[in-house]
C-alpha positions as CSV (number, residue, x, y, z in Angstrom):
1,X,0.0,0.0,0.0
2,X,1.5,3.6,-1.1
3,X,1.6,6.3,1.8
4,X,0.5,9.2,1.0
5,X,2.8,12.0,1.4
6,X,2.2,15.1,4.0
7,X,1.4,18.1,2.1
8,X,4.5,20.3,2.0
9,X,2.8,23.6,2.8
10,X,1.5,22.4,6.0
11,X,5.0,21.1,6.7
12,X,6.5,24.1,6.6
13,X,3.9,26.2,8.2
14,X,3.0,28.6,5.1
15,X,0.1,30.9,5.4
16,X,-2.0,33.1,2.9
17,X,-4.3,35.9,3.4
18,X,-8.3,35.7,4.1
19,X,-9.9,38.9,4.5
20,X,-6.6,40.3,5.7
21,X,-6.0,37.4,8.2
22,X,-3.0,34.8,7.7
23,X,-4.7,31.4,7.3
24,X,-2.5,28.2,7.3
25,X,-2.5,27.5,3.0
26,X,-3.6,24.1,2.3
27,X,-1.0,23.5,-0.6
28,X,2.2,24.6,-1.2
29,X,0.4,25.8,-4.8
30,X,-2.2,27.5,-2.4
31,X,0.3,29.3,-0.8
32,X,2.7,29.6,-4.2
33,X,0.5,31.3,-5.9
34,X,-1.0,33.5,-3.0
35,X,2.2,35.0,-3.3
36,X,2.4,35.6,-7.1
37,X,-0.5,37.2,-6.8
38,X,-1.0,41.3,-5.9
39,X,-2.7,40.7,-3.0
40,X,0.0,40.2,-0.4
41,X,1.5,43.8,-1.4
42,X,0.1,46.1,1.7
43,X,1.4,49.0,0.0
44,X,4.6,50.5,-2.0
45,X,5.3,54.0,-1.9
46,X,8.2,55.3,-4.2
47,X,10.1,58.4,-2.3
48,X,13.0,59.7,-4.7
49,X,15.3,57.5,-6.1
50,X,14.1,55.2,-2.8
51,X,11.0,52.7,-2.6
52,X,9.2,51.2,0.9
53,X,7.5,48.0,0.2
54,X,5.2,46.2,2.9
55,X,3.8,42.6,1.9
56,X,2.6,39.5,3.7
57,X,5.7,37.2,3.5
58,X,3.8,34.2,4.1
59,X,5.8,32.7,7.0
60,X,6.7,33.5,10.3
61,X,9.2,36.0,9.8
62,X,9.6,36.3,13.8
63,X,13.8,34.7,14.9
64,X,12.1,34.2,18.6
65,X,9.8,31.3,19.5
66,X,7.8,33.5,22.2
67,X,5.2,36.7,20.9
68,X,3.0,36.9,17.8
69,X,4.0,35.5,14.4
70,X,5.2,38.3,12.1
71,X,3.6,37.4,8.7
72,X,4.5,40.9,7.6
73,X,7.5,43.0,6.7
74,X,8.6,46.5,5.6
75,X,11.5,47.2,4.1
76,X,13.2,50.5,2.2
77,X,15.4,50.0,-1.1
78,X,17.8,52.6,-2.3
79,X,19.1,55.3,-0.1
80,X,20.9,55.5,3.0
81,X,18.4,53.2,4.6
82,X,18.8,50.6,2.0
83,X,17.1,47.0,3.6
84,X,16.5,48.7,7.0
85,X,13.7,46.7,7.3
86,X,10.3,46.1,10.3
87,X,9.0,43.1,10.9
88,X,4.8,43.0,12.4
89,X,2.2,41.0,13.3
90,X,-1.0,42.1,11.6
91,X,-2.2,44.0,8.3
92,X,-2.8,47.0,10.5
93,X,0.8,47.1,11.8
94,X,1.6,46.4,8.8
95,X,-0.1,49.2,7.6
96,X,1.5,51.6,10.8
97,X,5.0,50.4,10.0
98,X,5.1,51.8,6.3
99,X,3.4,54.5,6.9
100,X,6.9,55.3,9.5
101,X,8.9,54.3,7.3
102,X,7.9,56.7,4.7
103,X,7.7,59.8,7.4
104,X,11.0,59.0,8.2
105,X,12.3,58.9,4.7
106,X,10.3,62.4,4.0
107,X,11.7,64.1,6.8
108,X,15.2,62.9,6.4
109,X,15.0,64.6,2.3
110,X,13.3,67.2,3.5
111,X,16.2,68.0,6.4
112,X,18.9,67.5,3.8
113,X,17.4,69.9,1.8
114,X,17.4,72.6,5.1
115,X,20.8,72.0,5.4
């Protein structure tokens, strides 16, 4: 008799969005293609010559094995601040954390130009 063989996404603990709320993917196609697709982009925002990109990664970004999972991550490219990156929990902080990101960048150009 042949043994079936344990889906690989559940294996590895990969999650897609439903109505903004990780949900364990059945499939590692389930999950493959959640992530193809546009809706894991929170939000991108092009400052300059520098971008800030928040997405649902999918996984549990988090390197501690205590806290909330951290499905989602920020992070700048170009700049200064190239792949300073924040890690969160939820769409919202999600949401928060790019939203700081991009103040940050803004005030840093617009101090530059002060000076």
């Amino acid at each position: 008799m042949k043994r079936k063989q344990p889906d690989l996404g559940r294996l590895m603990n990969c999650y897609v969005l439903v109505n903004h709320k990780p949900k364990r993917a059945s499939s590692l196609k389930e999950w493959m293609d959640f992530l193809a697709s546009p809706d894991c982009i929170v939000a991108s925002t092009d400052i300059g010559r520098v971008n800030v990109t928040t997405a649902f990664m999918g996984i549990d970004l988090s390197s501690i094995s205590y806290g909330p999972p951290m499905y989602f991550k920020t992070e700048i490219s170009g700049g200064w601040h190239d792949r300073l990156g924040d890690y969160t929990a939820t769409r919202g902080g999600a949401a928060l954390a790019h939203e700081h990101r991009c103040d940050m960048l803004r005030e840093a150009g617009s101090l530059k130009k002060a000076a």
